[in-house]
N, C-alpha and C positions, 0 to 999 in steps of 0.2 A: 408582579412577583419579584421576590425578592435579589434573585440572582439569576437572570434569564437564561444562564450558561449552564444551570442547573437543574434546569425546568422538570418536573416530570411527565412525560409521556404515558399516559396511559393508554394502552394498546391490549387486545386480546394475544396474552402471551402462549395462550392456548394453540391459536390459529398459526403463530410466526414459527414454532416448534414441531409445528406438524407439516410445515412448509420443508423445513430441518431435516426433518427424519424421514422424509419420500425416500425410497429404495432402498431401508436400512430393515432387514426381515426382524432381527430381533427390539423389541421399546424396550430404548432407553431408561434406564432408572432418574428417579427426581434429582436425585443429585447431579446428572451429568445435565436435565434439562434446565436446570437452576442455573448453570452457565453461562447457555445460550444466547447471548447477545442480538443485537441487529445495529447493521452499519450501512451509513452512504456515502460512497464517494464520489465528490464533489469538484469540476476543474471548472477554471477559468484564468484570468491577468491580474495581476496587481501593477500597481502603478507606487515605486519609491521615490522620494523626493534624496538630495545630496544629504540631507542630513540624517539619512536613516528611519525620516518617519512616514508612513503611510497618506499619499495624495487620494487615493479612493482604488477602488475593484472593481471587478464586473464579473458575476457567475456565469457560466453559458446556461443558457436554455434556465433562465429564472423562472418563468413561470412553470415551470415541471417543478421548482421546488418548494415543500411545504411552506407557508408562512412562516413557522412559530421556528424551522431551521433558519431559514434566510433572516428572519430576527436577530437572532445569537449572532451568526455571521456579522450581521451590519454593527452589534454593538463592539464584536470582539478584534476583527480584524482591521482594523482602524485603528485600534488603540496599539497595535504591535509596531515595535522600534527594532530597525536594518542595524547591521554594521554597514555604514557607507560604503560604497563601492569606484573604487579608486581607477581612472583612465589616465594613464600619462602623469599618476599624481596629483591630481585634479577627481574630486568626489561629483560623481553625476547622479542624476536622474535615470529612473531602472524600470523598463516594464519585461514583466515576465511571468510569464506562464506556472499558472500555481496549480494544485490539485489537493486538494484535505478528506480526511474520513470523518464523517461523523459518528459516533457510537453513542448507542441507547445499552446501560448497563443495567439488568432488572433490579429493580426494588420493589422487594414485595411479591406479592404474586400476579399482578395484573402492571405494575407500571416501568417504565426505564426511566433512568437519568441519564441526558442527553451531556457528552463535552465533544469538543474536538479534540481528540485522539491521535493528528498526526497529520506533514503538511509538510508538501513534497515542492519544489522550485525547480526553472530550466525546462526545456524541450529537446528535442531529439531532433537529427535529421538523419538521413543516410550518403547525405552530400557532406555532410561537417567534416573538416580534416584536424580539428583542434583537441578531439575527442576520441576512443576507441568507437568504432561502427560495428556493424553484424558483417559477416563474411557467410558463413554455412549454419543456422542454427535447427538443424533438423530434431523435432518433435519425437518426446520420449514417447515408449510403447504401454498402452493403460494395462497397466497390471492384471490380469484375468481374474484372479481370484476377489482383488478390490470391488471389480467393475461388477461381479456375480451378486455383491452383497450389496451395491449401490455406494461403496465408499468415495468420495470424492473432496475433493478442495483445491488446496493453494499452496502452493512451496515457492516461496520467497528465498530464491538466492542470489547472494554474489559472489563475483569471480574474480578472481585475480589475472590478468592479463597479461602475457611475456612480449619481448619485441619481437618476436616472430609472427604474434596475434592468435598465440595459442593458449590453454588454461593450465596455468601452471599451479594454480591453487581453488580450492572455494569451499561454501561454507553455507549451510541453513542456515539462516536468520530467525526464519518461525513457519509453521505449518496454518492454514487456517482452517476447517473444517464445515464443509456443508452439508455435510449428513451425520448422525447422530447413532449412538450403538452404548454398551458397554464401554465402560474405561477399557477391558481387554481389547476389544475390536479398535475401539479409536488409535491405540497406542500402536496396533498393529496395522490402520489405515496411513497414520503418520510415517511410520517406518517405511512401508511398501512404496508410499508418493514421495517420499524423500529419494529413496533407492533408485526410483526410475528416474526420477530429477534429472541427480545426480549424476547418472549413466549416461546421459545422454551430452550432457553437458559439456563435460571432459573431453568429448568429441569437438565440440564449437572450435571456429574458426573466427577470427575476427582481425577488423584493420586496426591497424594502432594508428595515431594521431600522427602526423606528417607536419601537423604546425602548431601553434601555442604553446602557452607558457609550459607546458609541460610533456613536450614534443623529446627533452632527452631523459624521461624518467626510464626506471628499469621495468616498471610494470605500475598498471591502469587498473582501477575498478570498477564493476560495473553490476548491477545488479538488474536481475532477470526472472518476474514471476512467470512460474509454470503453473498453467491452471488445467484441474485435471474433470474436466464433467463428462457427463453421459449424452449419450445421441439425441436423447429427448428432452434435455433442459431447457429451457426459455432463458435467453439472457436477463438480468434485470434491467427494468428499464429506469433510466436515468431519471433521479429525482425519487426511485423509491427503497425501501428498508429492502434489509435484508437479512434474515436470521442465518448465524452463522455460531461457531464454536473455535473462540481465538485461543493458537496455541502459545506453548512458551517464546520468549523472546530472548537473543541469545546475538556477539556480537561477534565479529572477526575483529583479530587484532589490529590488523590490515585494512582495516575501513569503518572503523568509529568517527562517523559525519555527523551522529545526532539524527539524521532520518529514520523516522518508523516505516520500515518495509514496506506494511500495508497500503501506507499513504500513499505510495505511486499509483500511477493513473494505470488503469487496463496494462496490457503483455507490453514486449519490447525492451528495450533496453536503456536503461536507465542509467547515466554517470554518476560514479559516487564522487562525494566533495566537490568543491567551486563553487557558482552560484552565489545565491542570495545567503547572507548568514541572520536569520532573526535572534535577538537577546531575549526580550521577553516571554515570559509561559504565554505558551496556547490558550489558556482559559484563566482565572482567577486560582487564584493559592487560596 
C-alpha cells in the first residue's frame, strides 16, 4: 500500500456507533454519526540518541496490538527527529516514556483512515520534587441529569498552579464524547462535564516543585483528564478501538506545549512543557 500511515480500515461502522450510542434514549441523526471516530491509545519507551534521532521503542503489551497498527508505528516512529537534550551542556542519550493515540477517521460509510493523532513524552511520580505533584484531588459529582440520559466522556483540563499549590487559573482544552445524542444534547452533555470538571477542580490542592529548573517560577502547569462514565461500563481494553465523538480543540495562553490533550496516557496528572521536544510531523504531510 501505498502510504501505510493512511491505510484504510474497514471496519463495521455500524457496530462501533452502536457501541457509541449505549445509554443515549434518543438516535443520533447521520450527521452526528458521520463524526464518530475510533481511537487507541498506545504507551510505551522510546529510546533518543544525542543527536535527536530515534535508536528504537518498545510498545507495552505488543501482542494486544493489531498488526496493521503496530506497522505504521514501526515505519513512522523511527523516522522522527528530537531536539537534543542538553545535561551540563553536553547532548545525551534519552529514554522516556511515550504514550500516542491512534485515530481511525471514517471514509465512506464502512472504512477509517488511520494517522497518529497525538504523542504525549515523560512520566509522573508522586515522589518527584522537580514538578508540581497531587495534594487533594477529590472527584467531581456526575451530573444527575447527564447520568439519566447516559451522557458521558472526557474533559481534558489544565491548570495553572500558584506557589501556594493552589489553582489559580484553568482551562478546557476539548471535551471527548462517548455517547452520542442530538447536536442539542451533545452541546448540552459538553457543558454539564465541563461544569462539574471545573468545579471540582478549583478546589485541588497540589505541591509545587521544591527543586529543578523551574523550582522559582511563579506558577506550573499541569493538565488533568476527568473521565466521566457510568457504573456499568467495561474499560477498554488495551490494544482495542474505541468509538468516540472528538470535540473542539481549544488552547490556554498559559500553556501552548504543542501536546494534544487526548494523547495523555489514562487519569492523573500530567506536566505541561519540558521533556522531549519532536520537530518532525507525526505522520507524512
Amino acid at each position: 500500500m501505498k502510504n501505510a500511515c493512511r491505510m484504510l480500515l474497514v471496519v463495521s461502522l455500524l457496530g462501533l456507533v452502536a457501541t457509541a450510542t449505549a445509554g443515549i434514549r434518543r438516535m443520533a441523526p447521520e450527521s452526528v454519526r458521520n463524526q464518530v471516530e475510533v481511537s487507541m491509545l498506545l504507551t510505551g519507551t522510546i529510546d533518543i540518541e544525542p543527536d535527536g534521532s530515534v535508536s528504537g521503542y518498545v510498545l507495552d503489551d505488543r501482542e494486544k496490538v493489531p498488526d496493521y497498527v503496530a506497522a505504521i508505528l514501526d515505519r513512522r516512529v523511527p523516522a522522527w527527529r528530537f531536539e537534543p537534550t542538553l545535561r551540563d551542556g553536553q547532548a545525551v542519550p534519552v529514554r522516556s516514556p511515550m504514550s500516542l493515540r491512534m485515530v481511525g477517521s471514517p471514509v465512506g460509510e464502512d472504512s477509517f483512515q488511520l494517522s497518529i493523532t497525538g504523542v504525549s513524552f515523560g512520566g509522573y511520580s508522586d515522589e518527584a520534587t522537580d514538578y508540581v505533584t497531587r495534594d487533594r484531588l477529590d472527584p467531581p459529582s456526575y451530573p444527575v441529569a447527564m447520568a439519566r440520559i447516559g451522557g458521558k466522556g472526557i474533559v481534558y483540563l489544565v491548570l495553572q498552579i500558584d506557589r501556594e499549590g493552589r489553582v489559580a487559573d484553568l482551562f478546557v482544552e476539548q471535551v471527548n464524547l462517548t455517547s452520542l445524542g442530538t447536536e442539542d444534547q451533545m452541546a448540552k452533555i459538553r457543558e454539564q462535564l465541563s461544569k462539574a470538571a471545573t468545579e471540582a477542580a478549583w478546589k485541588w490542592t497540589f505541591h509545587p516543585p521544591t527543586s529543578g529548573e523551574s523550582v522559582d517560577d511563579e506558577h506550573w502547569a499541569v493538565r488533568v483528564p476527568v473521565e466521566f462514565t457510568l457504573y456499568d461500563d467495561k474499560p477498554v481494553a488495551y490494544g482495542q478501538w474505541e468509538a468516540y465523538l472528538p470535540g473542539p480543540r481549544a488552547a490556554a495562553a498559559w500553556a501552548q506545549d504543542g501536546v494534544s490533550p487526548d494523547a495523555i496516557a489514562g487519569s492523573g496528572l500530567h506536566p505541561v512543557g519540558g521533556g522531549l521536544k519532536l520537530l518532525t510531523p507525526l505522520q507524512d504531510g
